[in-house]
C-alpha positions in Angstrom: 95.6 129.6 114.2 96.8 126.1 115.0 100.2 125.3 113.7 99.6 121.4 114.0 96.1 120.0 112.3 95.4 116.1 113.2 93.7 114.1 110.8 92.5 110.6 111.2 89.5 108.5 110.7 87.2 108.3 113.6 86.2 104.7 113.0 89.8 103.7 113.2 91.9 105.9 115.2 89.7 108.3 116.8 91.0 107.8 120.8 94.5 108.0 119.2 93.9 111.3 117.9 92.3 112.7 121.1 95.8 110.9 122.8 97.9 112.8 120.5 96.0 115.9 121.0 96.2 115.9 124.9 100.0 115.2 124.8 100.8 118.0 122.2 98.6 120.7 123.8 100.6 120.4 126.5 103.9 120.9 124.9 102.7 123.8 122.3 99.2 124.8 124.1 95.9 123.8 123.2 95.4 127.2 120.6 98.5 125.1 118.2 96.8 121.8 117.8 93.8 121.1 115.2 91.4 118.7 116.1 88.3 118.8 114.5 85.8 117.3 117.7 87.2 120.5 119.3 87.2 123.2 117.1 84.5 122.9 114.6 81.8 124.8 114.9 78.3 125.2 113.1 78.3 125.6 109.4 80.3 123.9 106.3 82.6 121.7 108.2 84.4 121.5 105.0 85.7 125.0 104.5 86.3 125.0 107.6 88.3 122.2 107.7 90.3 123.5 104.7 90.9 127.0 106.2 92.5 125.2 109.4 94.8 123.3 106.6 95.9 126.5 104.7 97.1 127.8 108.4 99.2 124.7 110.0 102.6 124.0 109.4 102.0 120.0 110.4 99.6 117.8 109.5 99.7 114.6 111.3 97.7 111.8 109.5 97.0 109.0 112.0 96.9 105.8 110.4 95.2 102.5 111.9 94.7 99.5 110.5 91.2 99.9 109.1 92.8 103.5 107.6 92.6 102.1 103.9 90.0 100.0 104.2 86.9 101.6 105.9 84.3 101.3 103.3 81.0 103.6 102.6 77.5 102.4 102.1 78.2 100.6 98.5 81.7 98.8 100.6 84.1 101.6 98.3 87.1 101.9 100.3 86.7 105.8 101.2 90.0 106.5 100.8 89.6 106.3 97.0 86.3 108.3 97.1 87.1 112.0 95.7 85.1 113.7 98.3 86.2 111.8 101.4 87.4 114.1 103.7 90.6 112.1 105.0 91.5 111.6 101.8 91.1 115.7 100.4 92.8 117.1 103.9 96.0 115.2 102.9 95.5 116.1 99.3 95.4 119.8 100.2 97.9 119.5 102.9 100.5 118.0 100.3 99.9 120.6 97.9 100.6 123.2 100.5 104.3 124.1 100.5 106.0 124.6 103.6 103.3 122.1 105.3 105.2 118.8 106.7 102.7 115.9 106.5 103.9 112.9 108.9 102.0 109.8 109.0 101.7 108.3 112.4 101.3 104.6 112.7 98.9 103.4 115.4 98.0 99.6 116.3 100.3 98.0 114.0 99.3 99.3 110.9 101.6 99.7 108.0 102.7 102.4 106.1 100.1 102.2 103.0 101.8 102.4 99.8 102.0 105.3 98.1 99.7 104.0 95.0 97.5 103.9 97.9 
């Protein structure tokens, strides 16, 4: 069970993530920290995904510039998309008493509103 899960967007801040990951595996082992390059296996990556949310403490959301912007096929901002994933994994994780959610700001990128 990892007690910190890592979400971000792999367009925008995926060698963040894998940064943050190295440097906090260190500090609380690599069994604490959640990210999903390293632990998903085969199967629905979605349940698996929410499982490892029901379990963490932590959720870091790693936000880059692109974070609210990153459109799909049809240039929809993802973010507003019901089933992105990004979106839902923060949605669950804020639902989730006890969980602490902290956004972490990469490449300049500003703290998106919370409308957003």
């Amino acid at each position: 069970m990892a007690g910190i899960f890592i979400s971000y967007r792999q367009a925008d801040a995926k060698a963040w993530a894998i940064g943050l990951r190295d440097d906090l595996a260190k500090v609380f082992s690599e069994d604490q920290v959640f990210l999903d390059k390293d632990v998903l296996g085969p199967g629905n990556w979605r349940e698996q995904l929410q499982r490892a949310l029901e379990q963490c403490s932590v959720v870091l959301v790693v936000i880059g510039k692109q974070w609210l912007t990153i459109a799909d096929e049809h240039q929809r901002p993802r973010i507003s998309l019901p089933d992105d994933v990004h979106r839902q994994e923060i949605a669950l994780a804020l639902s989730h008493r006890g969980v602490t959610v902290i956004p972490i700001l990469v490449d300049e990128a500003a703290m998106p509103k919370a409308k957003q």
